[in-house]
C-alpha positions in Angstrom: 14.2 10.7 14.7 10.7 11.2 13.5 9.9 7.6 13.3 7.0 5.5 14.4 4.9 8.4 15.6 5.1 9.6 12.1 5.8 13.0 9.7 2.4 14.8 10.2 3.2 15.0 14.1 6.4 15.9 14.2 8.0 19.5 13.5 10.6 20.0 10.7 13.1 20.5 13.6 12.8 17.4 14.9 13.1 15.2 11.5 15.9 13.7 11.3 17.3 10.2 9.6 17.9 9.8 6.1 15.2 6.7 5.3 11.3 8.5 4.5 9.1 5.4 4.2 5.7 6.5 2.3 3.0 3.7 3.0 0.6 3.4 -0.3 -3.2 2.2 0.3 -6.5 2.7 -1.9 -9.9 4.2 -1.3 -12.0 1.0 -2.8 -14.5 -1.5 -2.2 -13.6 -4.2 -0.4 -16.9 -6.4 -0.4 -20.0 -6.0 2.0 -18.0 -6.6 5.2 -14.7 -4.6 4.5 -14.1 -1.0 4.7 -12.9 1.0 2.1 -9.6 2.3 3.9 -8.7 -1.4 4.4 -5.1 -0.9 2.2 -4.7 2.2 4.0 -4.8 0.3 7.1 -2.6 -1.9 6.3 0.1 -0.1 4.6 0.4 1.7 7.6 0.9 -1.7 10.0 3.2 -2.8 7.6 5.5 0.3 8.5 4.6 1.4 12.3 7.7 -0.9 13.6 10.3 1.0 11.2 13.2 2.7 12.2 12.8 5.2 9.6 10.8 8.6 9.1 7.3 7.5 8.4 5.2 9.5 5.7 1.7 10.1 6.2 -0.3 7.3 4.2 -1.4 8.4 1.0 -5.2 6.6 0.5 -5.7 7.0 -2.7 -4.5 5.1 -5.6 -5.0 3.4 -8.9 -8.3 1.8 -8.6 -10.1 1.8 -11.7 -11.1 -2.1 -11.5 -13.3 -1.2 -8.9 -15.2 1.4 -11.0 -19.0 1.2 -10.4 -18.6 0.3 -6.4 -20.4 3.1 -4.2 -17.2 4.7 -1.8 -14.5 4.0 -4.5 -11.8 6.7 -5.1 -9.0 6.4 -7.6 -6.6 8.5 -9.1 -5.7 6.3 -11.9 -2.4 4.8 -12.7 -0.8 8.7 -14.5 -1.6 10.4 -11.5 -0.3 7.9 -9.0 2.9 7.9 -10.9 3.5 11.9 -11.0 2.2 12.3 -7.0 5.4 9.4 -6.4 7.7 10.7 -8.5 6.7 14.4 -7.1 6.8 13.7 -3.5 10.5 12.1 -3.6 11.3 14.7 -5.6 10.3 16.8 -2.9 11.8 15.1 -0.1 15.1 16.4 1.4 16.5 12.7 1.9 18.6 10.2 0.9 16.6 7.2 0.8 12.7 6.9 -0.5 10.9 3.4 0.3 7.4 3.4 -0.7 5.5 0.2 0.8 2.2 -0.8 -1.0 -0.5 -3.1 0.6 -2.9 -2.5 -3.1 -2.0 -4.6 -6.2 -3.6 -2.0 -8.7 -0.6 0.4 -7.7 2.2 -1.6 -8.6 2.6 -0.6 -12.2 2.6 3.0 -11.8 4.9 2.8 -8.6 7.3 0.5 -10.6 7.4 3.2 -13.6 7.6 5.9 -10.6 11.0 4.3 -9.2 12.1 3.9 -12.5 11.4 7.1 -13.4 13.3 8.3 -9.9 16.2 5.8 -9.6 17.5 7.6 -13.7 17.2 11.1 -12.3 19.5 9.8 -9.1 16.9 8.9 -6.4 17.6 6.4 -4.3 13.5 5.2 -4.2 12.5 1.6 -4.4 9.3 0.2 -3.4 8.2 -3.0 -1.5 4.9 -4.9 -1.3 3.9 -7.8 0.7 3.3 -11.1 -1.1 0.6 -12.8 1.1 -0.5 -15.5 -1.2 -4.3 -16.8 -0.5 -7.1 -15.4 -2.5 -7.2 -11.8 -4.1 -9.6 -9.6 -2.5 -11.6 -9.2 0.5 -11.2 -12.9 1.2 -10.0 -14.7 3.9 -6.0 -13.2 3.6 -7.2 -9.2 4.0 -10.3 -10.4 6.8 -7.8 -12.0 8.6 -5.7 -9.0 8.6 -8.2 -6.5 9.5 -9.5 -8.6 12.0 -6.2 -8.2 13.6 -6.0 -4.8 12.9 -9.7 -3.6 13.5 -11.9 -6.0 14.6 -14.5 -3.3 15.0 -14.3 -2.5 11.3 -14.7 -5.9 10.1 -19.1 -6.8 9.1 -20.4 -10.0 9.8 -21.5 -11.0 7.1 -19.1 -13.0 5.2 -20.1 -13.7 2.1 -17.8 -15.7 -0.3 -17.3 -13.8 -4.0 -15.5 -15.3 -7.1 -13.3 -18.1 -5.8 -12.0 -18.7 -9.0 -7.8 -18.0 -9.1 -6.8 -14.9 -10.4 -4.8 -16.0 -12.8 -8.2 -17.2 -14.5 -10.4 -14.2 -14.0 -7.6 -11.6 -14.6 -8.2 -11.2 -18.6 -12.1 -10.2 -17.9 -10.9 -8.3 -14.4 -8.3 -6.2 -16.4 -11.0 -5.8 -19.5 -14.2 -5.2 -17.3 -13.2 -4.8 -14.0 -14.1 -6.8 -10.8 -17.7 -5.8 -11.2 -17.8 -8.2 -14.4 -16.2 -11.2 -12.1 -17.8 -10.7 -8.8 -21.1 -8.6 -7.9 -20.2 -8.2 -4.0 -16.5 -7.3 -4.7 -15.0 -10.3 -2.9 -12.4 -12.7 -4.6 -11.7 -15.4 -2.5 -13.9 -16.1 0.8 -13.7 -14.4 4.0 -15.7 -17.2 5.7 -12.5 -18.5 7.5 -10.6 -15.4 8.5 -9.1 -15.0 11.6 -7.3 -12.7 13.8 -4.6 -15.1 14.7 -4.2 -15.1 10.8 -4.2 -12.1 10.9 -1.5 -11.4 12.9 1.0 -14.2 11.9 0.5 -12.9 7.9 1.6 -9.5 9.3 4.3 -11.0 11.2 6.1 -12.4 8.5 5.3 -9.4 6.3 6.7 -7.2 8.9 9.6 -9.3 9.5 10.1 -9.4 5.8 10.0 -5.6 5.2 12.4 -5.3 7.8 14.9 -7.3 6.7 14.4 -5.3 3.5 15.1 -2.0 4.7 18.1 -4.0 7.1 19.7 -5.0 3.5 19.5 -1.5 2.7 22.9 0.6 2.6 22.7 3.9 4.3 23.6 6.8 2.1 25.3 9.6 2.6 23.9 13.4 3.9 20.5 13.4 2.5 20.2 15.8 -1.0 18.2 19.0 -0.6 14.9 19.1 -2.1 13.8 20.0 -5.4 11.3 22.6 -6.3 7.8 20.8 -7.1 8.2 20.2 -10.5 11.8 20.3 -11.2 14.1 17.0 -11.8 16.3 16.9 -8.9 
């Protein structure tokens, strides 16, 4: 099975299995110390243990609240939606999990499974719930310490520590520009790599039992021309 050392090495002759696990990340700010592939990065942890064939990462998604950031890419939430509902369409199997680690794409990859699971594809999504402040605080510098360390700035400066909850009406209206001038929600000062790791751990051991709960399906469907309902 092409698993683990992933699609975009393998040949087609070698693919085999009938789970294709897509990781989803972002091209976006994530404060002064942060870099901008940081849900990339993790996405891809998130899936590396899987017994499945793993996708490579697509880094760009819906991004738009961090609009006005030097390095930000986005696609927008239309876009993201057709490239999902596109590539499962594409994808001779049976099974289609696309794992997050961004919160702006989870609208347009809910209405992309939607969208997928009517025309008969098995596709679901999962996305780890790490709790902890929002973004570029201590929950993702503790994960990328654990993941990059080298990647990771020194200087840690704390951005809007106000709860989301609160700051989500002028975030969604303005943008995280309007709420926070380095980027950062929450406050990084306290990460950890041993954070770090035990977060993934449980997020890890959470997809896993995910995918475990799973039922295999039957031969995987052939793929649909690009464009075409399959």
């Amino acid at each position: 099975m092409a698993s683990r050392a992933g699609l975009a090495e393998s040949t087609s002759s070698a693919v085999a299995g009938d789970l294709l696990v897509v990781p989803l990340g972002a091209t976006e700010q994530h404060g002064p110390h942060l870099p901008l592939g940081t849900d990339t990065i993790i996405a891809s942890a998130l899936v590396s243990d899987l017994d499945a064939v793993i996708a490579p990462a697509l880094p760009y998604g819906s991004s738009g609240e961090h609009a006005g950031f030097p390095g930000t890419l986005s696609i927008g939430r239309a876009a993201l939606e057709h490239v999902l509902v596109e590539l499962a369409r594409s994808a001779a199997f049976a099974r289609v999990l696309f794992v997050s680690a961004h919160g702006g794409n989870a609208e347009p990859l809910a209405s992309a499974v939607r969208a997928l699971r009517e025309e008969g594809v098995d596709a679901r999504a999962w996305s780890p719930r790490w709790g902890g402040d929002a973004h570029a605080g201590r929950t993702e510098t503790s994960l990328m310490l654990a993941l990059a360390p080298e990647l990771v700035g020194s200087a840690r400066d704390p951005g809007n520590i106000a709860p989301l909850a609160e700051l989500m009406p002028r975030l969604r209206a303005e943008g995280v520009r309007a709420v926070s001038a380095n980027g950062v929600l929450g406050d990084p000062a306290d990460a950890s790599a041993d954070e770090g790791r035990a977060l993934l751990a449980a997020a890890r051991a959470g997809l896993a039992a995910f995918v475990a709960g799973w039922p295999a399906a039957a031969p995987p469907r052939a793929a649909a021309p690009a464009g075409d309902a399959a």
